[in-house]
C-alpha positions in Angstrom: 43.4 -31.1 -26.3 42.8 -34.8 -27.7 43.6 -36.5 -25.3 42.3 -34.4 -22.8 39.1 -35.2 -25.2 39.8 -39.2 -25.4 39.7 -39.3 -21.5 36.5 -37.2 -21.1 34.5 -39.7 -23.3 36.3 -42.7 -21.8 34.5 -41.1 -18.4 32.0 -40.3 -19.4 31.1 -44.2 -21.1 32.6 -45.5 -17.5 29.8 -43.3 -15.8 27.2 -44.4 -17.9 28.1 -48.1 -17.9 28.4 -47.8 -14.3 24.7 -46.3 -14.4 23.4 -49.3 -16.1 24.6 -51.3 -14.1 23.7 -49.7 -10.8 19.8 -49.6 -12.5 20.2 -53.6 -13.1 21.3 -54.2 -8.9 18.5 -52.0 -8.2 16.1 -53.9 -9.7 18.1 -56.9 -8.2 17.5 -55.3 -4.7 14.2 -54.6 -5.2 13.5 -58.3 -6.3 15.0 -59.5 -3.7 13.5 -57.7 -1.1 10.2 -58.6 -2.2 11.3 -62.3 -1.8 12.7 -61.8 1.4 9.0 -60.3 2.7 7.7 -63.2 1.0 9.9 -65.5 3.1 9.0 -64.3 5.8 5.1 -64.1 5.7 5.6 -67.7 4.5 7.5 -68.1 7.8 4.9 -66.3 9.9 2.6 -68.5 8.6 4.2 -71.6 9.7 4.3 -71.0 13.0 1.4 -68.7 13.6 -1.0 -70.8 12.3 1.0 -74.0 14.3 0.5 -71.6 17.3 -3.3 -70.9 16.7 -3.7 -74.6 17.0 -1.9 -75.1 20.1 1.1 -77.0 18.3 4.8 -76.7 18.7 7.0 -76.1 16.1 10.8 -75.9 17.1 12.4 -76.9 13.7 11.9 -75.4 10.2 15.0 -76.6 7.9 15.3 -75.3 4.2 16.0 -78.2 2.0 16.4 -76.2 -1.6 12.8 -75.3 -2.5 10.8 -77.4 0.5 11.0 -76.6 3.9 10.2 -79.6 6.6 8.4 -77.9 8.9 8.4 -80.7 12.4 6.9 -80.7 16.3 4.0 -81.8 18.3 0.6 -81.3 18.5 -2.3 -82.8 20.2 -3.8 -85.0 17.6 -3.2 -86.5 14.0 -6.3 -85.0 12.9 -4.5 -81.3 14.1 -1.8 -82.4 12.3 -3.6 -82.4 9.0 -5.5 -79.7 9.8 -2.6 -77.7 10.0 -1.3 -78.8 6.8 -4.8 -78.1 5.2 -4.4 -74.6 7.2 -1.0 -74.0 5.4 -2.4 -75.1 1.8 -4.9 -72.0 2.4 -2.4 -69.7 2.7 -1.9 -69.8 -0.9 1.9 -69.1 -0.1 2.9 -72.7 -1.0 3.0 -74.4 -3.6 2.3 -77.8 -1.6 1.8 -79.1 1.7 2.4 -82.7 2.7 2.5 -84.9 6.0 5.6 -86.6 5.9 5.7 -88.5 9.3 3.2 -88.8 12.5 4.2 -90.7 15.4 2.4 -90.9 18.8 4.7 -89.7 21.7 4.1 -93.1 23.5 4.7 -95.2 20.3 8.1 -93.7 20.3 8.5 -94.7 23.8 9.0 -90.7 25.1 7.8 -88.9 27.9 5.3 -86.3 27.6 7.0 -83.1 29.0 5.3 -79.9 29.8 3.9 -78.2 26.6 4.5 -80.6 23.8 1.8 -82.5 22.3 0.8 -86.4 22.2 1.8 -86.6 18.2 4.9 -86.0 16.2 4.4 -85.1 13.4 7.0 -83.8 10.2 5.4 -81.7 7.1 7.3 -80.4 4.0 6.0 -77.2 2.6 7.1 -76.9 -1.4 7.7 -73.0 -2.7 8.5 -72.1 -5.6 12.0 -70.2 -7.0 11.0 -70.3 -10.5 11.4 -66.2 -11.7 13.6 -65.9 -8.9 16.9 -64.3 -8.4 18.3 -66.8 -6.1 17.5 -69.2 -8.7 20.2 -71.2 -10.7 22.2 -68.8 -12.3 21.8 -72.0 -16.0 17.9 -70.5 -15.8 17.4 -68.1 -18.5 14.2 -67.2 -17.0 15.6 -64.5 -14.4 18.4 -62.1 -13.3 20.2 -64.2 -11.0 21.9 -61.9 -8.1 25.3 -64.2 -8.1 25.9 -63.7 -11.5 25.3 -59.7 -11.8 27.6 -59.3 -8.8 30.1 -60.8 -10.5 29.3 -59.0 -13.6 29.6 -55.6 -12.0 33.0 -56.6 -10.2 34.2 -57.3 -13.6 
């Protein structure tokens, strides 16, 4: 009968760690999903409001917390109107021009659909409060390390 005792509350404290833990992922998940809908409003934004302006943007590249946001539009001054655009958003934490180059100054060819003007932006977000921040940050769950923490 002990044992049979010792095993029930060795199940029973596996089920309830197991609970804990399945509460913590949840909240993970739930985090996380909010960032993802986050990413991709912040997304949306780049290229909607780059389409409202008649611009082109073919390349967004994620460089740890900036994204360098780069195409063609018609004029420098839509350039920076699109980066004043993006500041409204409020989904960024910065916006800067990074490079502008006239299509003819670079000696290409104007093909059908892309602007006079190159131009490069970086947009700045923030991770701080994250979960896909470092896991050294003491200032939030980070996802890697609770995975590993539940496998254990």
């Amino acid at each position: 009968f002990q044992l049979r005792s010792g095993r029930a509350d060795k199940i029973y404290a596996d089920a309830e760690s197991a609970r804990g833990f399945n509460q913590q992922l949840s909240g993970a998940l739930a985090q996380l999903r909010t960032e993802t809908e986050l990413l991709l409003d912040r997304i949306l934004a780049v290229t909607n409001t780059a389409r409202a302006r008649g611009m082109n943007v073919p390349k967004l590249s994620p460089e740890g917390r900036e994204y360098v946001v780069a195409g063609s539009g018609m004029s420098f001054d839509d350039v920076f109107d699109y980066a004043a655009d993006l500041r409204k958003t409020g989904l960024f934490d910065d916006v800067l021009v990074l490079r502008l180059d006239s299509v003819e100054a670079v000696g290409f060819t104007t093909p059908t659909g892309i602007g006079s003007v190159l131009f490069q932006v970086k947009v700045l977000v923030s991770i701080e409060g994250s979960i896909l921040q470092d896991s050294e940050s003491d200032s939030a769950l980070n996802i890697v390390d609770l995975a590993k923490s539940i496998a254990e």
